[in-house]
C-alpha positions in Angstrom: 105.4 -64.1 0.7 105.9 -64.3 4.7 109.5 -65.0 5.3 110.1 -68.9 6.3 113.3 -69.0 7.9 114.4 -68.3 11.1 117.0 -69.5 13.9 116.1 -72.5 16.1 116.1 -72.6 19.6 119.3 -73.4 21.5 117.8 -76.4 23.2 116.5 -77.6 19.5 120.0 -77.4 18.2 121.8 -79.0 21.3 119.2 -82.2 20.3 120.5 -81.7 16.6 123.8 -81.8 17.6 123.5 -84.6 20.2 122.6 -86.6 17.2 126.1 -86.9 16.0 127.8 -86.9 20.0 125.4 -89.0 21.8 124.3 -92.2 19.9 124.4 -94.4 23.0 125.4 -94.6 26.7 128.7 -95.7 25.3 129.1 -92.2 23.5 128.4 -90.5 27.3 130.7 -92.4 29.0 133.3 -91.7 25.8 132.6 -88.2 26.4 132.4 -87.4 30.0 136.3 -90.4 30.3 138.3 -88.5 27.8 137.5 -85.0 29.5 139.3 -86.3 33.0 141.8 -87.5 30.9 142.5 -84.4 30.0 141.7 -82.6 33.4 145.0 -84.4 34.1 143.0 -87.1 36.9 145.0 -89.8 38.2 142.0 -91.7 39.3 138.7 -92.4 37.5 135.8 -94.0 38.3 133.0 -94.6 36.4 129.5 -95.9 37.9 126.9 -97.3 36.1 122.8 -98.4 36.4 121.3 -100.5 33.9 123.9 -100.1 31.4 124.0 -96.0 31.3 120.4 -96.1 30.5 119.4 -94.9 34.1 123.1 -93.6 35.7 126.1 -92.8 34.4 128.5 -91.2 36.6 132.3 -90.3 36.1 134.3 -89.0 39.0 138.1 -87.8 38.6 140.8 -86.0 41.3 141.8 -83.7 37.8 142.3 -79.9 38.6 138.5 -79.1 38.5 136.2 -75.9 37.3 136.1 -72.8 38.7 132.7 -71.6 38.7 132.1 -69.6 35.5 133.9 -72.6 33.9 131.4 -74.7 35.1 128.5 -73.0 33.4 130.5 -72.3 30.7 131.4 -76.0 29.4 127.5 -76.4 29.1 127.6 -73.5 26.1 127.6 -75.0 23.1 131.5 -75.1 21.1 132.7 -74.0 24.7 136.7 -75.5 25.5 139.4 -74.7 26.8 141.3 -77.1 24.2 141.7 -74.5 21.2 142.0 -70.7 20.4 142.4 -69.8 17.0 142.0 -72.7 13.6 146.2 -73.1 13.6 145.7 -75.2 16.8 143.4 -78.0 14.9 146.8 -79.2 13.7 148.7 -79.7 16.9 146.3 -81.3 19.4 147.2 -83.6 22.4 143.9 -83.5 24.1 141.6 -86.2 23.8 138.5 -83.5 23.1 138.4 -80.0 21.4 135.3 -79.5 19.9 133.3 -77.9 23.0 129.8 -80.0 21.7 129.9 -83.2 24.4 128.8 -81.2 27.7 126.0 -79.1 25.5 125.0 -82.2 23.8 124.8 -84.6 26.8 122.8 -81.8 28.6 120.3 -81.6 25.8 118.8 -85.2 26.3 119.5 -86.2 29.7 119.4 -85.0 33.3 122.9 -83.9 34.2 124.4 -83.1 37.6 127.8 -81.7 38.0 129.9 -81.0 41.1 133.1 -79.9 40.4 135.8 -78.1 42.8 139.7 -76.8 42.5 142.6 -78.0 44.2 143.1 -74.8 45.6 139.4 -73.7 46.5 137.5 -74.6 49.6 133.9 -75.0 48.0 133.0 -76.0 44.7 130.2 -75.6 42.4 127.0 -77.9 41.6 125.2 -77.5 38.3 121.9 -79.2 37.7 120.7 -79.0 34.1 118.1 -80.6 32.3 117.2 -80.8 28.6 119.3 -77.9 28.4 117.4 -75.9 31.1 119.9 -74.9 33.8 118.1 -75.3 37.1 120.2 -74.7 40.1 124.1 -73.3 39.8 125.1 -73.3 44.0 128.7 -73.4 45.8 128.3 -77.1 47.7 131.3 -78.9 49.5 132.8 -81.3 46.9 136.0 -83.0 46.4 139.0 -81.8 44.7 138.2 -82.9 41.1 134.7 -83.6 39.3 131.9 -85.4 39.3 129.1 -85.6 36.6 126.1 -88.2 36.8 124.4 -88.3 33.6 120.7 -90.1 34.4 117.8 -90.5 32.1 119.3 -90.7 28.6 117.1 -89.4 26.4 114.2 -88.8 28.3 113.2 -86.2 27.0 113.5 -87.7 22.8 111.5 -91.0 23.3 112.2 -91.9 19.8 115.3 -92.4 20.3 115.4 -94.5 23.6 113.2 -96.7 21.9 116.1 -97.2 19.1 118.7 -98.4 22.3 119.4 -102.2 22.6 119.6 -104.4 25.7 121.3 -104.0 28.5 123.9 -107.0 27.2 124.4 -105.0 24.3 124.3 -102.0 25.2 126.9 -102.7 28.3 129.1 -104.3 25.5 129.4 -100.7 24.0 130.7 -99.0 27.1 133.0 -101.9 28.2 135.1 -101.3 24.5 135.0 -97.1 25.6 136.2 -97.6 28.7 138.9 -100.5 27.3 140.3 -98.4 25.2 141.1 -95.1 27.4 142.2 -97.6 30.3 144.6 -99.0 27.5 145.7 -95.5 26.4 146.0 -94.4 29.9 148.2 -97.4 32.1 149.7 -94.6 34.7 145.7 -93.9 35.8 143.5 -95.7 37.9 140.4 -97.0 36.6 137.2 -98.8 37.9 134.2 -99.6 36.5 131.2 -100.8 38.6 127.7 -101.8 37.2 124.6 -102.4 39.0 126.5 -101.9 42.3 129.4 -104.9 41.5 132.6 -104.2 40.5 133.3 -105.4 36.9 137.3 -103.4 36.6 139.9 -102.5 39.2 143.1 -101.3 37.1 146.2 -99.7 39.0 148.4 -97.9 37.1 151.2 -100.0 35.8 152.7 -100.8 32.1 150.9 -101.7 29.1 151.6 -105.6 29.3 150.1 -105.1 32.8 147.0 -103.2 31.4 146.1 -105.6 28.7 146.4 -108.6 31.4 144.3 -107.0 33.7 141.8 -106.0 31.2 141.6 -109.2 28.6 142.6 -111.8 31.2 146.0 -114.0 32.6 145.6 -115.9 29.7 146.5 -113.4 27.0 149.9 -112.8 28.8 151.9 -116.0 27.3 150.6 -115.1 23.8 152.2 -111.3 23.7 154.8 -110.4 21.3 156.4 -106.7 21.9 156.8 -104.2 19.1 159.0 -101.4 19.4 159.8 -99.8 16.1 161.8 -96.0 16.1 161.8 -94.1 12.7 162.6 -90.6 11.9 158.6 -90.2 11.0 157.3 -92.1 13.7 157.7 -94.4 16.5 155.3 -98.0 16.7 154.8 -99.6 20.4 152.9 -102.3 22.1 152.1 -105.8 21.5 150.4 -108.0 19.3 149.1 -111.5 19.6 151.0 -115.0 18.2 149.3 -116.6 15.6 147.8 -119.1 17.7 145.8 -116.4 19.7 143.5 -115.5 16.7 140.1 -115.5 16.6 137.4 -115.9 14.2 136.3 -112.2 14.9 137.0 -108.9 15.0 137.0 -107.1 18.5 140.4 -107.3 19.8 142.3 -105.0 17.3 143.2 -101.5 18.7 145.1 -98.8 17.1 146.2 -95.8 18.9 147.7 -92.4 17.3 149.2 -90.0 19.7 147.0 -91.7 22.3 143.8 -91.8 20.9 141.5 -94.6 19.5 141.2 -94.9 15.7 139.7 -97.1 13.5 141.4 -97.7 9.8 141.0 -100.4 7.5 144.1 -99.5 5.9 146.1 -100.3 8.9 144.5 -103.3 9.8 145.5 -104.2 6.4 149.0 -103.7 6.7 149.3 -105.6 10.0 147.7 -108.5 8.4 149.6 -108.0 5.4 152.5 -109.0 8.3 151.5 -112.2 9.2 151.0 -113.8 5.9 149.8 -117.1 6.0 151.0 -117.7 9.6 147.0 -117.5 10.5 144.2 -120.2 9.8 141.5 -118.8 7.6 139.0 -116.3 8.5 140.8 -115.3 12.2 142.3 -111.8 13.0 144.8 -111.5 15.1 145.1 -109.1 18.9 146.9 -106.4 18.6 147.1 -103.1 20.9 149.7 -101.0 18.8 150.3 -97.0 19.7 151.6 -95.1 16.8 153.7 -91.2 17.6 153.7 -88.9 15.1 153.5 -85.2 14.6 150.3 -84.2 15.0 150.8 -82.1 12.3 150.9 -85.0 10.0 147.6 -85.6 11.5 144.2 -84.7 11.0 141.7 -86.0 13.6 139.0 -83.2 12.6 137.2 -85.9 10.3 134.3 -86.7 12.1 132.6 -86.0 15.8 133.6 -89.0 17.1 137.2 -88.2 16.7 137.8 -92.2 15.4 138.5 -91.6 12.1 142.0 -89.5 11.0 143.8 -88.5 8.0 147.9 -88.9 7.3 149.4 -86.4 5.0 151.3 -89.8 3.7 149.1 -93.0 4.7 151.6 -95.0 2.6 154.6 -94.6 4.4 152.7 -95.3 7.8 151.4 -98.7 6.4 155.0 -99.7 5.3 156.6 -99.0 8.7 153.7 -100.4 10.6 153.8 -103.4 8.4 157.6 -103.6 8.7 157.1 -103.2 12.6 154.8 -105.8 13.1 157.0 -108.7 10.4 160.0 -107.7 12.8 158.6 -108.5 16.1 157.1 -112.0 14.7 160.7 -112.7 13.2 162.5 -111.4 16.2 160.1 -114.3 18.8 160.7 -117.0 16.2 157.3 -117.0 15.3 157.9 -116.4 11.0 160.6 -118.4 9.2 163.9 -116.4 8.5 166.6 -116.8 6.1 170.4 -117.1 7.6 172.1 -115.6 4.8 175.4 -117.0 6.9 174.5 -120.6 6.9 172.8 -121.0 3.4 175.2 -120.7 0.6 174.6 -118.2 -1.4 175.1 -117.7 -5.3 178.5 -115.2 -4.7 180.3 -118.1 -2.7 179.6 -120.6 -5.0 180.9 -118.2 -8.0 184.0 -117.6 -5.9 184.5 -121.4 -5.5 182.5 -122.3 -3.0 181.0 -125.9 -2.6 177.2 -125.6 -3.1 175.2 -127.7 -0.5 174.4 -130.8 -2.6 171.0 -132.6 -2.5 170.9 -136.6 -2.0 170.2 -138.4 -5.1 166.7 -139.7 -5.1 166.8 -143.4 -6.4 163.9 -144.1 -8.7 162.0 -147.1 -9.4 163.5 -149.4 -11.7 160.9 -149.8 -14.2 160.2 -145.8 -14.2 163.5 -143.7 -14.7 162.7 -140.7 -16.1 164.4 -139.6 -19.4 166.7 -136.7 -19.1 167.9 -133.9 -21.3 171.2 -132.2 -21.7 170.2 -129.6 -19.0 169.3 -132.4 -16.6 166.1 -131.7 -16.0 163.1 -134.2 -17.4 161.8 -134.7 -20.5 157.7 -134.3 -20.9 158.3 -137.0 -23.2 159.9 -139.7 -20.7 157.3 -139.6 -18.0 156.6 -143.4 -17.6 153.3 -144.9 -18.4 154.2 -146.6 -14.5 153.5 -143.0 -12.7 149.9 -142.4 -14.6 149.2 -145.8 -14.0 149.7 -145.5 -9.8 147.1 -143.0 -10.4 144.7 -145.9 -10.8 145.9 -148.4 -8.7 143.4 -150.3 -7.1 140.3 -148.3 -8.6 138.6 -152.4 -9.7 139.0 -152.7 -5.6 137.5 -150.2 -5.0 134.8 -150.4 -7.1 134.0 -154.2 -6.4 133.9 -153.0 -2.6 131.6 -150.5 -3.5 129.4 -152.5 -5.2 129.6 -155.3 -2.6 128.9 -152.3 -0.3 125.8 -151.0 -2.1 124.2 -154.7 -2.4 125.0 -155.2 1.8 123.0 -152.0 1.9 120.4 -153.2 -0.1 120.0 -156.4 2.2 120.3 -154.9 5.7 118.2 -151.7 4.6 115.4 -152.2 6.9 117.8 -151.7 9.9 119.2 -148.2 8.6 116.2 -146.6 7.3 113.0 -145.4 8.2 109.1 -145.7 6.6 110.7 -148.6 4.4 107.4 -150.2 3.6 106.1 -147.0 2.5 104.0 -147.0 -0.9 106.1 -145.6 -3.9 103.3 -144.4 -5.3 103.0 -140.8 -3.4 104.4 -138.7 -5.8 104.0 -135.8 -3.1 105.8 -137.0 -0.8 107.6 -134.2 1.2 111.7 -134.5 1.4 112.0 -135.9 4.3 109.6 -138.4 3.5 111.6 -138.7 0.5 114.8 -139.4 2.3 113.8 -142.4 4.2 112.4 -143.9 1.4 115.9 -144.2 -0.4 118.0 -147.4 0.6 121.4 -145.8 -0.5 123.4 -144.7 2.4 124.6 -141.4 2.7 128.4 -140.4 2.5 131.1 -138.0 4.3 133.6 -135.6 1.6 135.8 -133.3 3.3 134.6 -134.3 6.4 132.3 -131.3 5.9 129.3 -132.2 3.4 126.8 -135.4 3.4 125.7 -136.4 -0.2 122.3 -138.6 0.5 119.9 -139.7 -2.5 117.1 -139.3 -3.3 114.7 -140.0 -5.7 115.2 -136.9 -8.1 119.0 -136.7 -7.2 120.8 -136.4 -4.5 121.3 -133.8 -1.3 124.1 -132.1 -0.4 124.3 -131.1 3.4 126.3 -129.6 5.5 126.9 -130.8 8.4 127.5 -128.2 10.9 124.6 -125.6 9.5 122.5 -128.5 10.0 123.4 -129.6 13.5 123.4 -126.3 14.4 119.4 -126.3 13.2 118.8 -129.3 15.1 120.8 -128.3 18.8 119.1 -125.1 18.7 115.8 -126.5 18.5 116.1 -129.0 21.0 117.8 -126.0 23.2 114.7 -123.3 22.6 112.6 -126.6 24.0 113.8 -127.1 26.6 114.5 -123.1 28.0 110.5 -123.5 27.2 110.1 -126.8 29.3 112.7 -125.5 31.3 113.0 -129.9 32.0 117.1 -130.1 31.5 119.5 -132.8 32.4 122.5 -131.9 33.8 126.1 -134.6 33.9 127.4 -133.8 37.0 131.5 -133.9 37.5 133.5 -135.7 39.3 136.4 -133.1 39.7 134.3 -129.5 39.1 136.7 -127.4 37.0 137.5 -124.1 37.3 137.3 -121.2 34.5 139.1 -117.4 35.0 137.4 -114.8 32.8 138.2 -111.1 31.9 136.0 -108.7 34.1 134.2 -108.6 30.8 133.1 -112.0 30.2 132.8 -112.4 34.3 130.1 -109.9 33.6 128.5 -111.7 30.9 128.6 -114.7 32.4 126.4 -113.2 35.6 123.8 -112.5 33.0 123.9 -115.9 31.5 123.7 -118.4 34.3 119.6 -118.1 35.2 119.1 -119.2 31.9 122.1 -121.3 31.5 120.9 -123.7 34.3 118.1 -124.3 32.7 119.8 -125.4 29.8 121.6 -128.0 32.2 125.0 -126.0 33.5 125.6 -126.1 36.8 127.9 -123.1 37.7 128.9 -121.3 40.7 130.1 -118.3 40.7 133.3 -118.1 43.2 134.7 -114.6 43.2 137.3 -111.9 40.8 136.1 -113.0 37.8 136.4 -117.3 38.8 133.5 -119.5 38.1 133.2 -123.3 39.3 131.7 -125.5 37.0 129.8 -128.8 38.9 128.5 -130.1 35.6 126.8 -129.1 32.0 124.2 -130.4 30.1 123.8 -134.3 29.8 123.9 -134.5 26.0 126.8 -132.5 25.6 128.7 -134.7 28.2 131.8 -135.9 26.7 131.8 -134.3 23.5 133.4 -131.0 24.7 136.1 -129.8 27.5 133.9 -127.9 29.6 135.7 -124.8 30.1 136.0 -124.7 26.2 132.7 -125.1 25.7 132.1 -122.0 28.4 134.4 -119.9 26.2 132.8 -121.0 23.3 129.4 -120.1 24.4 130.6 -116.9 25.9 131.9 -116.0 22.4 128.8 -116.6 20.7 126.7 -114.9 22.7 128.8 -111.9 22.3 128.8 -111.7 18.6 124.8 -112.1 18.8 124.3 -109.4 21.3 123.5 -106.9 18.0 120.4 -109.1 16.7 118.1 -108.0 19.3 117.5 -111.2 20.6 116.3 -112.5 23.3 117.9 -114.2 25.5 116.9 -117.7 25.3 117.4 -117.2 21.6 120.3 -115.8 21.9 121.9 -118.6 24.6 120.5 -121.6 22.8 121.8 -120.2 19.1 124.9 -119.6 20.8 125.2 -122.9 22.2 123.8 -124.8 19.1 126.9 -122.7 17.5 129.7 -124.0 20.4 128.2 -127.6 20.6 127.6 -128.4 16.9 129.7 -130.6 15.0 132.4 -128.8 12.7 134.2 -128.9 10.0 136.6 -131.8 9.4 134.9 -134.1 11.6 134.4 -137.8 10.3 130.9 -139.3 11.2 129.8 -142.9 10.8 127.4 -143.8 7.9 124.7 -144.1 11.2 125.8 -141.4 12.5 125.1 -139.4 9.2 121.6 -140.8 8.7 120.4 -140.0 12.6 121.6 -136.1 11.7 119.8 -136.7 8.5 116.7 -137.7 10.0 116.6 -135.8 12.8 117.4 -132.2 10.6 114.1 -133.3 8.4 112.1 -133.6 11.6 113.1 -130.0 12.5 110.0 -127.2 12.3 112.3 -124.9 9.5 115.2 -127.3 8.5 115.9 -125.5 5.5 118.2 -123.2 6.9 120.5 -123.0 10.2 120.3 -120.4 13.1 122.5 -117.8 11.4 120.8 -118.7 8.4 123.0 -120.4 6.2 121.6 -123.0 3.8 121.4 -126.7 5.8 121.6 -128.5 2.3 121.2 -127.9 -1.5 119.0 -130.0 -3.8 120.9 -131.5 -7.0 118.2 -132.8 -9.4 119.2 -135.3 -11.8 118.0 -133.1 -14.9 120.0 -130.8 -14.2 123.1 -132.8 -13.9 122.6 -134.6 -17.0 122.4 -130.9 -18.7 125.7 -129.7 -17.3 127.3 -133.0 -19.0 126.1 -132.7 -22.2 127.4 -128.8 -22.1 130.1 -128.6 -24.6 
C-alpha cells in the first residue's frame, strides 16, 4: 500500500491555523492592537472600511522592524516575546505565540511598512495568501503600519459565515474598548468609513471609561483599590442603580490583559447581594496584579481564558474588594458595632436599647407564656377573622359587576350577535363572543374567558406582537406620523452608540423620528412617532431602542426587523403596569387580529390556554 501521509503546504497550514486566530475582523484588529502595545507605541490608530471587511489598518510610533524582522514576523511561531518554555510562565506582553502575522497573511492581503527610530528608510512587505510579493526599503514613519484588506478572500466559505456590518463593527468596537481601557497613558482613535467614531488622550482610568462609555457613567463610579500580599485589585465598578438587563459592560483584566471567567463574575455579584433588581449585571472595569507565575494564559489562542494556581483565594479577595468599596460610598448597609449595643455590654451591665411596647387591640391580646413570647394557642379568632374582612363586599360588587357587564355588553365587545352555533370558531372569534370582561393580576397577566376556559396573557409579549407588526408595516408603507416637539431635546451618546445611531436614522425616520444629528456624538431630537407621543421620555425611548437593537445585532436581521423588534421591545407596555378593563380588551383584540399572535418577536408565548377539563382534573387530584 502507497504511503498516504505527507506534510501540507505552508500556505494550507497558515489557513488551518488562521482558523483558531482569525474568526472575524474583530480577531485582526485584536491582533495587529496588542502587537503596538507591545512595540511600546504611544499613539495608535486604527482605520477601518466596511467594518474590517474591506480595510483594516493599524498605525503606531512603537520602535519598529528592522528588515529581516519584518519578513520574519510573517514565519509561522516567529516572536520576539519568548526563548525557551520557562518564559510561558512570566509574560508581560500582550502576544507570544508568533501565529497572528502568519495567520492574518494567510487569508487576506497584507501590506506592511514598518521603520526604526534610528534608521533613515524602512521596509514595505506586500504579502498575500501567504505569497510574499514585494520586500523593498520605502520612506516610512518611525513606527508601523499594517493595512489588512480583503479578509478572507481567498476562503469564500468563510466570508460568507461573517455578519453585517452592524454586527460585525460591534465586535471590533469591544477589541479596541478593551486595550484602550488597559492602555489609559496611550492615544487611541478609531475612524470607520472616513468619520471619527474615538479620540482618547492619554489620561487615568476614570477618564478612559468616560471617554469611552459616555459623561453619563461618571456620577455612577465607585473606586476599588484593594492591596494584598497575593495580589492587588483596582478600578471602578458601577452603583447599583447603573445596572442593566445585559451583559456587555463587565471587564476583567489580569496583568493587563482581557479575560473572561465566570467564576469572577460570580464573586463580584456574590458582592452586591440583593442591592440589584432582578436579571441586571452590574459595570465593572476591575484590573487584577498578580505574579504571573500564578498565572497561566497559555489556555487557548485567543489568550481570554487563564488558569490560577488557587482560583479560590482570588474570588475571596476580589469579592471582599468589591463589598468594601460599596460599603465604603454608602451604597450597602453597615453595622456600627459602636452605636448598637452589643451582647458583652449588656452582660457587663449595660442598658439594652429597649423596644416600644406595641399596644394591641382590646378584644385580641395574645396569650403569653413564661418566656414571654406567644402562645400558638392564644392567637385570637379576631386576627383570622381580618383575613376575611369584607370578602361578602366584595363578592356582592363582583356580582353586581358581572350583571353591569352583562347589560352594557354590546358596548365592550365585538361580533356580539354572532350565532353560537359555530363550533369552529377560531380563538379570536372565540374571544369576542364571551361577555365577561377580562382582568389585570400582578399588573403583568390578563385572564379573559372563553368558552372552554379561560386565557392567560401576558401583557407585554403580546404588545410587543402587536407594535412590531404595525412597525414592519409601516417601514413597508414607509406612510409614518411623526409628533413634532415643542422644545427638541437633546441626547449625548458614547462614540459607540453615536455610531449606531448613524446607521439607524434612514430607517428610523421612516418609523416617525425626527432626528438630527448635531456633532461629537450629540443628536437633536425634533419629534418621534405620533403613537408613541406621550407614552415615553424621548431620550429614554432613544436609549431604549439603541439597546435593543444592539442585543439583536447577532440574529442576522435585517434591519427593518431588527429596528421595528427593537422598538416594539422599548415601546411596549411592561411589567407592573395597570390597564383599564378597555384598555385590556383593545390589546386583546387587536393581538388576535395579528398575522402569528401566538408568540411575541423574541418568541415568548403571548398567552396560555387553560381548558376547563383540565382544571377540574387538577381539583379532584388528591
Amino acid at each position: 500500500m502507497a504511503d498516504v501521509i505527507q506534510l501540507l503546504p505552508e500556505s494550507i497550514a497558515n489557513q488551518i491555523a488562521a482558523g483558531e486566530v482569525v474568526q472575524r475582523p474583530a480577531s485582526v484588529v485584536k491582533e495587529l492592537m496588542e502587537n503596538a502595545v507591545d512595540a511600546g507605541a504611544t499613539s495608535i490608530k486604527l482605520i477601518l472600511k466596511e467594518a474590517g471587511k474591506v480595510l483594516i489598518q493599524v498605525t503606531d510610533n512603537g520602535c519598529g522592524m528592522s528588515e529581516t524582522d519584518a519578513r520574519m514576523c510573517f514565519e509561522r511561531h516567529a516572536t520576539s516575546k519568548i526563548r525557551r518554555s520557562e518564559d510561558l510562565f512570566c509574560i508581560r506582553t500582550m502576544g507570544f505565540r508568533g501565529e497572528a502575522l502568519a495567520s492574518i497573511a494567510a487569508v487576506a492581503q497584507v501590506e506592511m511598512r514598518t521603520r526604526q527610530h534610528n534608521k533613515d528608510l524602512g521596509t514595505r512587505i506586500l504579502i498575500e495568501a501567504s505569497e510574499l510579493k514585494v520586500q523593498e526599503p520605502c520612506q516610512s514613519a518611525p513606527g508601523t503600519s499594517i493595512k489588512v484588506s480583503n479578509l478572507f478572500y481567498n476562503v469564500p466559505a468563510r466570508r460568507n459565515f461573517l455578519k453585517s456590518n452592524a454586527s460585525e463593527m460591534r465586535h471590533i468596537l469591544d477589541e479596541f474598548q478593551r486595550i484602550a481601557l488597559a492602555n489609559t497613558d496611550v492615544f487611541f482613535s478609531l475612524h470607520h468609513n472616513g468619520n471619527e467614531v474615538y479620540h482618547l488622550p492619554p489620561g487615568n482610568l476614570r477618564q478612559r471609561i468616560v471617554n469611552i462609555f459616555g459623561s453619563n457613567i461618571n456620577p455612577k463610579l465607585v473606586p476599588v483599590n484593594e492591596e494584598t500580599d497575593v495580589t492587588s485589585i483596582t478600578g471602578f465598578i458601577g452603583k447599583p442603580d447603573a445596572a442593566r438587563k445585559t451583559r456587555g459592560e463587565q471587564l476583567f483584566f489580569v496583568n493587563g490583559r482581557f479575560i473572561k471567567s465566570g467564576y469572577l463574575h460570580h464573586a463580584v455579584m456574590s458582592a452586591y447581594e440583593d442591592l440589584l433588581p432582578k436579571d441586571t449585571y452590574p459595570f465593572y472595569v476591575l484590573f487584577i496584579e498578580i505574579d504571573p507565575a500564578r498565572v497561566d494564559i497559555n489556555v487557548h489562542p485567543t489568550k481570554q481564558e487563564i488558569k490560577f494556581d488557587d482560583e479560590r483565594l482570588v474570588y475571596n479577595y476580589l469579592k471582599v474588594a468589591v463589598r468594601h468599596a460599596l460599603g465604603q460610598y454608602s451604597i450597602t448597609p453597615s453595622l456600627d458595632f459602636d452605636q448598637v449595643t452589643s451582647f458583652s455590654s449588656t452582660l457587663a451591665g449595660g442598658k439594652p436599647l429597649e423596644r416600644q411596647p406595641r399596644v394591641p387591640a382590646s378584644d385580641s391580646r395574645p396569650q403569653q407564656g413564661s418566656s414571654g413570647r406567644v402562645s400558638p394557642e392564644g392567637r385570637p379568632q379576631a386576627n383570622w377573622q381580618k383575613l376575611f374582612e369584607g370578602l361578602e363586599q366584595f363578592e356582592s360588587e363582583l356580582n353586581q359587576q358581572e350583571e353591569g357587564t352583562e347589560t352594557h355588553a354590546e358596548s365592550i365587545t365585538l361580533n356580539s350577535e354572532a350565532s353560537e352555533e359555530n363550533e369552529q370558531a377560531t380563538l379570536g372569534e372565540a374571544l369576542t363572543k364571551e361577555r365577561k370582561l377580562p382582568y389585570q393580576i400582578h399588573g403583568t397577566y390578563i385572564i379573559s374567558q372563553i368558552k372552554s376556559g379561560f386565557l392567560l396573557i401576558d401583557q407585554q409579549a403580546a404588545h410587543e406582537r402587536i407594535l412590531y407588526e404595525q412597525y414592519l408595516e409601516v417601514l413597508e408603507s414607509q406612510k409614518a406620523y411623526t409628533q413634532t416637539s415643542l422644545f427638541p431635546k437633546t441626547i449625548n451618546l458614547a462614540p459607540a452608540d453615536a455610531e449606531l445611531m448613524m446607521e439607524l436614522m434612514p430607517a428610523a425616520k421612516m418609523l416617525g423620528f425626527d432626528i438630527e444629528e448635531f456633532g461629537q456624538g450629540a443628536f437633536i431630537i425634533h419629534g418621534i412617532p405620533a403613537d408613541l407621543a406621550g407614552a415615553v421620555e424621548e431620550t429614554k425611548l432613544i436609549e431604549q431602542l439603541l439597546h435593543q437593537y444592539r442585543e439583536n445585532l447577532d440574529l442576522e436581521l435585517n434591519i427593518k426587523e431588527n429596528i421595528a423588534r427593537s422598538l416594539a421591545r422599548s415601546a411596549a407596555i411592561k411589567r407592573g403596569q395597570q390597564l383599564e378593563p378597555a384598555e385590556m380588551q383593545m390589546l386583546i383584540d387587536k393581538l388576535f387580529a395579528c398575522a402569528m399572535p401566538f408568540k411575541s418577536p423574541s418568541g415568548k408565548n403571548c398567552f396560555i390556554t387553560f381548558e376547563l377539563e383540565e382544571l377540574e382534573k387538577r381539583f379532584l387530584k388528591g
